[in-house]
C-alpha positions as CSV (number, residue, x, y, z in Angstrom):
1,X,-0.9,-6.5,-20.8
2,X,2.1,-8.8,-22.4
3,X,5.6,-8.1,-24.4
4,X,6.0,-6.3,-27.2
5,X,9.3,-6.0,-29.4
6,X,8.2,-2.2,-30.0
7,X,8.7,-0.3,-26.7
8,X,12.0,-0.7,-24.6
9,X,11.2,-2.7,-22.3
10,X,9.7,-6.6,-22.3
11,X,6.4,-5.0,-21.0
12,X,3.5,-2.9,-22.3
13,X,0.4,-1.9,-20.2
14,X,-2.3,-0.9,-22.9
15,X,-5.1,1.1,-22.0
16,X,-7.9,2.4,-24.2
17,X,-9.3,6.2,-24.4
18,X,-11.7,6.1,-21.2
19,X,-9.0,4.2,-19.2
20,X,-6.1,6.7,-20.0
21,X,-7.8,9.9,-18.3
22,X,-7.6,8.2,-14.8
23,X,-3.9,7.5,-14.8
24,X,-2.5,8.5,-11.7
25,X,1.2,7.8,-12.0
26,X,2.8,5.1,-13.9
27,X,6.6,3.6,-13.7
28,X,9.2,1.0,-14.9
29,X,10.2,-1.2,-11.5
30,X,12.5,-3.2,-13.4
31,X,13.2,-2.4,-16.8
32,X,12.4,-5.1,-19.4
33,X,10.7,-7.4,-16.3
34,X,8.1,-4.9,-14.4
35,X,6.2,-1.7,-14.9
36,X,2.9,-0.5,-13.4
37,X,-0.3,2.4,-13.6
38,X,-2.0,3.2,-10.8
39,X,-5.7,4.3,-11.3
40,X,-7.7,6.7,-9.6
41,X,-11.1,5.1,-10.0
42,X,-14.6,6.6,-10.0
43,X,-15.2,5.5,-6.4
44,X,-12.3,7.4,-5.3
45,X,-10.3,4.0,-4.6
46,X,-7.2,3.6,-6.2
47,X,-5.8,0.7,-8.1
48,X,-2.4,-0.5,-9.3
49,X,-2.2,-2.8,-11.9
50,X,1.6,-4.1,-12.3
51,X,2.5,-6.3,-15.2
52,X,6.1,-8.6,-14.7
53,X,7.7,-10.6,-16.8
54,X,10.3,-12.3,-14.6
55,X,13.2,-14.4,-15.6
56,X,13.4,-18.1,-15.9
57,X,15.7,-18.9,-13.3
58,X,14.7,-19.1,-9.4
59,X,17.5,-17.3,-8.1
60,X,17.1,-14.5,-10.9
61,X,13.4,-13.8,-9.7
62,X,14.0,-13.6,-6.1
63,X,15.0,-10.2,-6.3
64,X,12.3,-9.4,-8.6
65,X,9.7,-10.2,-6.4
66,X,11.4,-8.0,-3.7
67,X,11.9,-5.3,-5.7
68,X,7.7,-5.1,-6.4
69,X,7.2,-5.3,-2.8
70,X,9.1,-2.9,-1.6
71,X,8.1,-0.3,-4.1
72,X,5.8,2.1,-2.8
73,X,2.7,1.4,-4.1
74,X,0.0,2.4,-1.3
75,X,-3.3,1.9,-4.1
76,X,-6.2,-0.2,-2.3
77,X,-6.2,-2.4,-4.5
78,X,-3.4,-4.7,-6.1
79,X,-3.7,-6.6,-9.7
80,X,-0.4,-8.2,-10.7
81,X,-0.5,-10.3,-13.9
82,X,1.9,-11.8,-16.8
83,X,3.9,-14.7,-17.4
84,X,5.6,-15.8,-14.1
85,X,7.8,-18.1,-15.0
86,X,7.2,-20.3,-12.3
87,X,5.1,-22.9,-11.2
88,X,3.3,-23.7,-7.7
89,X,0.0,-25.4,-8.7
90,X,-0.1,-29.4,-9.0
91,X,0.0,-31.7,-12.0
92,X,2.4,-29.0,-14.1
93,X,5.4,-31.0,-15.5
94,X,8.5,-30.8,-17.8
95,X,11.5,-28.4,-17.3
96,X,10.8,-28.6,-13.4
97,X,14.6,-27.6,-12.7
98,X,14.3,-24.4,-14.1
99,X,10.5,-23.2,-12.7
100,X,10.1,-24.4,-9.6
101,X,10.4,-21.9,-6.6
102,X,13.8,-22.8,-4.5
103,X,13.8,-21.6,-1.0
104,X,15.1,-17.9,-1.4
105,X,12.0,-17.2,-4.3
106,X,9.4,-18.7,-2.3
107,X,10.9,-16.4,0.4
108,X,10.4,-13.1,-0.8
109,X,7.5,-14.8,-3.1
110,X,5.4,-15.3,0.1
111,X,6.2,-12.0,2.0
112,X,5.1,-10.3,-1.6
113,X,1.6,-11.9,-1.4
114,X,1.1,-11.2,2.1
115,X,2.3,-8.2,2.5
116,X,-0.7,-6.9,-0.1
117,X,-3.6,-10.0,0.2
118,X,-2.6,-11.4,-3.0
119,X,-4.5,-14.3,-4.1
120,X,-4.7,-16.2,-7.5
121,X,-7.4,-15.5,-9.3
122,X,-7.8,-18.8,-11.2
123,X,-8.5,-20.7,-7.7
124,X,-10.7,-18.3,-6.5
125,X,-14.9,-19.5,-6.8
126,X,-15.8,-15.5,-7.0
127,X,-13.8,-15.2,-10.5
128,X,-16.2,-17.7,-12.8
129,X,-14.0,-19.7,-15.5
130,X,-15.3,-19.2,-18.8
131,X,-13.2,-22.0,-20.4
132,X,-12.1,-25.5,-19.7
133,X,-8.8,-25.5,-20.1
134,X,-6.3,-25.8,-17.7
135,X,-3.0,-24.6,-18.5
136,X,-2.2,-21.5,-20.3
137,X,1.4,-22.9,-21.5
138,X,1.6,-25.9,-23.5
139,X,5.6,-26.4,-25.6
140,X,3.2,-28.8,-27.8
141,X,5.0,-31.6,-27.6
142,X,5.0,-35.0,-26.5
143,X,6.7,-37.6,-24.5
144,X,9.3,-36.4,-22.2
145,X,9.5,-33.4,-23.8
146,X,6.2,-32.0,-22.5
147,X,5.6,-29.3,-21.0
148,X,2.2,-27.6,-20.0
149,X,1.4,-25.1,-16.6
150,X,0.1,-22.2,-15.6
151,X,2.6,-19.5,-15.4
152,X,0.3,-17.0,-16.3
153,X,-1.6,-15.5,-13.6
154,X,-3.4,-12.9,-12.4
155,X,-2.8,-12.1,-8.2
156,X,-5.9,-10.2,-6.8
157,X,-6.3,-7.9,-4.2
158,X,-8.6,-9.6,-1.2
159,X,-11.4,-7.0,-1.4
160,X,-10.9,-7.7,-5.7
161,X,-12.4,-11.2,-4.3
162,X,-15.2,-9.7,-2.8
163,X,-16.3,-8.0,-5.8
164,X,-15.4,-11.2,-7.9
165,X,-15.9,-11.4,-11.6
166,X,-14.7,-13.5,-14.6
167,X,-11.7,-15.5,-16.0
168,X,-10.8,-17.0,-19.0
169,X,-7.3,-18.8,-20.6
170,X,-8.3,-18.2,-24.5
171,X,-7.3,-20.5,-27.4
172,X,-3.7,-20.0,-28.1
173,X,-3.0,-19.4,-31.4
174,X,0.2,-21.6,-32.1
175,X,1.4,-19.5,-34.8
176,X,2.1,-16.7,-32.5
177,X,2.6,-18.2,-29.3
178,X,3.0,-21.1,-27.0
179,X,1.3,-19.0,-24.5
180,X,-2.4,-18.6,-24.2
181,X,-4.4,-15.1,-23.3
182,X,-5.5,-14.8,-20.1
183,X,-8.6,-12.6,-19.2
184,X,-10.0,-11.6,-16.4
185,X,-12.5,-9.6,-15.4
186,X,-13.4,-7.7,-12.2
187,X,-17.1,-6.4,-11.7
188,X,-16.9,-2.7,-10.5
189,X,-18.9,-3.3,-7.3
190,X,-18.8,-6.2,-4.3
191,X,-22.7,-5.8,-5.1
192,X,-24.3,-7.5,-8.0
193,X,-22.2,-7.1,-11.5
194,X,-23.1,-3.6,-13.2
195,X,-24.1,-3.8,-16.9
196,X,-20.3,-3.2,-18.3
197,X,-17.4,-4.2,-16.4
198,X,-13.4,-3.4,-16.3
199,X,-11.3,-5.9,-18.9
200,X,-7.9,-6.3,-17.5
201,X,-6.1,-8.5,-20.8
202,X,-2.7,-10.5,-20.7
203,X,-1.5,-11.7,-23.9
204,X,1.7,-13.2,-24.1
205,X,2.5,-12.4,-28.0
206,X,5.6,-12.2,-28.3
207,X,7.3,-11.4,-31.7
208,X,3.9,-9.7,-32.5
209,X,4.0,-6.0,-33.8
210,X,2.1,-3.1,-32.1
211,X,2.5,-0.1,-30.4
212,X,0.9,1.8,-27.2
213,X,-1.5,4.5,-27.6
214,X,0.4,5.5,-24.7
215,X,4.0,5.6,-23.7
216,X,4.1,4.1,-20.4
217,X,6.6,4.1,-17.5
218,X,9.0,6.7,-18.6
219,X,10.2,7.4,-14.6
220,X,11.0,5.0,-11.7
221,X,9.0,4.3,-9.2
222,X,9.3,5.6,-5.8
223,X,10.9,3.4,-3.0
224,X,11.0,3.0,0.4
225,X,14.2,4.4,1.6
């Protein structure tokens, strides 16, 4: 998941050839902040996976996070991932005006997690982290003018935090982005991992050229009237 100046929107959901085939329905929520799929998986479950990319300002997201939770998305399972553009975990700093969650966000934030179990991944011991580092933004500069956090997540499902798995903030590659991939990985069973497992990928490259194999989220998504 992550932007791409190539579709029409500020999101792009890109699956390979064994994923595509168990697309159940996809949708734009919010076009240029939030799309989803919805998988029918093996086990019959089903799972959406929604990618947002909301914007910077506390009162602009507010609605956003409304608009996700009343959508009618009724999958048992729930990933949400991308670059959140706010922070809530401790020791982030710089530009704290802008991404901090005022009282109407943290609002409909909260009734958003709890209405479908939503956890962070990254403070969850089931999801092993597979690299040291601990913010996935970092402006690169210094003094005053710093500013590193971690406003890109991955929210989980509780029964994804049964099953557990693996997560990982890559090396960012500064030439692209100030951002740095995010990976995470949940095994396919609450039981011991299976030999493969399902790569859910979040990389925040913007400016970068590439296409879907798959044009996603042509149609809206249903709502609760």
């Amino acid at each position: 998941m992550g932007t791409s100046q190539c579709t029409s929107v500020g999101t792009a959901i890109l699956v390979d050839r064994m994923t595509a085939p168990l697309i159940k329905e996809d949708g734009i929520l919010t076009e240029g902040r939030v799309e989803y799929i919805t998988l029918h998986l093996p086990d019959s479950s089903e799972l959406s996976i929604i990618n947002t990319y909301p914007p910077r300002a506390s009162r602009d997201r507010a609605p956003l996070w409304r608009k996700i939770n009343e959508a009618n998305l009724s999958a048992e399972h729930v990933i949400i991932g991308g670059d959140f553009n706010h922070w809530e975990e401790e020791g982030a700093k710089g530009q704290a005006g802008e991404r901090r969650m005022h009282r109407r966000e943290a609002t409909t934030w909260h009734h958003l997690t709890l209405q479908h179990g939503l956890i962070d991944a990254w403070t969850l011991d089931s999801f092993r982290k597979m690299s040291n580092k601990e913010y996935t933004f970092d402006n690169g500069r210094k003094g005053q003018g710093s500013a590193v956090s971690r406003i890109d997540k991955f929210l989980v499902s509780q029964e994804l935090d049964s099953r557990g798995g693996r997560i990982e903030a890559a090396p960012s590659i500064r030439k692209i982005s100030d951002h740095s991939p995010l990976v995470l990985t949940v095994w396919g069973r609450p039981s011991a991992p299976p030999k493969t497992a399902t790569y859910f990928d979040i990389s925040l490259l913007k400016g970068v050229q590439s296409s879907p194999p798959r044009s996603m989220g042509r149609h809206p998504a249903p709502t609760r009237s």
